[in-house]
C-alpha positions in Angstrom: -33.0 -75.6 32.0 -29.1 -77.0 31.4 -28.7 -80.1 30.6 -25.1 -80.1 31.1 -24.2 -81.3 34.6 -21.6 -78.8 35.6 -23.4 -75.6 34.3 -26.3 -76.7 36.5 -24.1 -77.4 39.4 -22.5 -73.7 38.7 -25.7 -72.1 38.1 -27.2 -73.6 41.9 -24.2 -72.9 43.3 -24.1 -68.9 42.2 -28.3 -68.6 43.0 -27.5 -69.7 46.3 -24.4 -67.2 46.4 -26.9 -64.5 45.6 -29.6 -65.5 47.8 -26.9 -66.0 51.1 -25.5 -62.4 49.8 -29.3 -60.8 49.9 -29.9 -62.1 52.9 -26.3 -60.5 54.2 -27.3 -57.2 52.8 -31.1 -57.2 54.6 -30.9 -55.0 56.9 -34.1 -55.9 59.0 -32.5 -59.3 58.7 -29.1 -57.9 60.1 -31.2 -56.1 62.6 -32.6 -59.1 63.8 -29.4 -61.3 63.6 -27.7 -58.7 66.0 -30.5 -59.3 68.5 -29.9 -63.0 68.1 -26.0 -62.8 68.7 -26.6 -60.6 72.3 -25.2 -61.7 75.2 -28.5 -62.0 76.9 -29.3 -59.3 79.3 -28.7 -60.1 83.5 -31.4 -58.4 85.8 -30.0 -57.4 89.0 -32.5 -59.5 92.1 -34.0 -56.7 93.4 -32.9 -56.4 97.4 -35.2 -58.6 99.7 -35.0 -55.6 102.4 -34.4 -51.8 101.9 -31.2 -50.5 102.8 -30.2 -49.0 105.8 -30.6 -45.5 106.1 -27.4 -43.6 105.8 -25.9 -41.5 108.6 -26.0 -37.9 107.9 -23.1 -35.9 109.3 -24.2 -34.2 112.7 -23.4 -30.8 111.4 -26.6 -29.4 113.5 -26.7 -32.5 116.4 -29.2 -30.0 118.2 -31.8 -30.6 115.1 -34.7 -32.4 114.9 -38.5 -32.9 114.8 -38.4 -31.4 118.9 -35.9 -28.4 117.8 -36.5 -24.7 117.9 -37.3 -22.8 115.4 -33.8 -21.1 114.3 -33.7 -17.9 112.0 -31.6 -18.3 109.3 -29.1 -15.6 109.1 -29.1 -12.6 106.1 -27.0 -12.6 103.5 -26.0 -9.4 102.2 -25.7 -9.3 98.2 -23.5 -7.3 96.7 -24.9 -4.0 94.9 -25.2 -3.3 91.6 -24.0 -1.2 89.6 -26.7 -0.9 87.0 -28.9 1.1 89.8 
């Protein structure tokens, strides 16, 4: 190819500008690089016991699986004036 020593050492040096440049612009290569960099992803340890049930408000204490049977009352809707 050259037989001068310093165009040879130019020429190696630009093709392996070109190729670190390609390999830049790859995008599947960039994609993958990304993926590479993460910070790796930290699963939360799942609980060794459910939780504890949480305390609903006793806004009907009276209620249960034993209660009555209450009616619940009728709302009224406002007419319309369409009709």
């Amino acid at each position: 190819m050259a037989a001068d020593p310093e165009l040879r050492e130019l020429l190696v040096s630009v093709l392996s500008t070109v190729k670190r440049v390609e390999r830049e612009l790859d995008l599947a290569h960039r994609a993958r690089r990304q993926l590479q960099l993460r910070r790796p992803h930290r699963h939360r340890p799942l609980p060794l016991r459910p939780h504890a049930a949480r305390q609903r408000p006793d806004i009907f204490p009276e209620s249960g699986p034993e209660a009555e049977t209450v009616r619940m009352p009728v709302v009224e809707r406002p007419a319309d004036d369409d009709e």
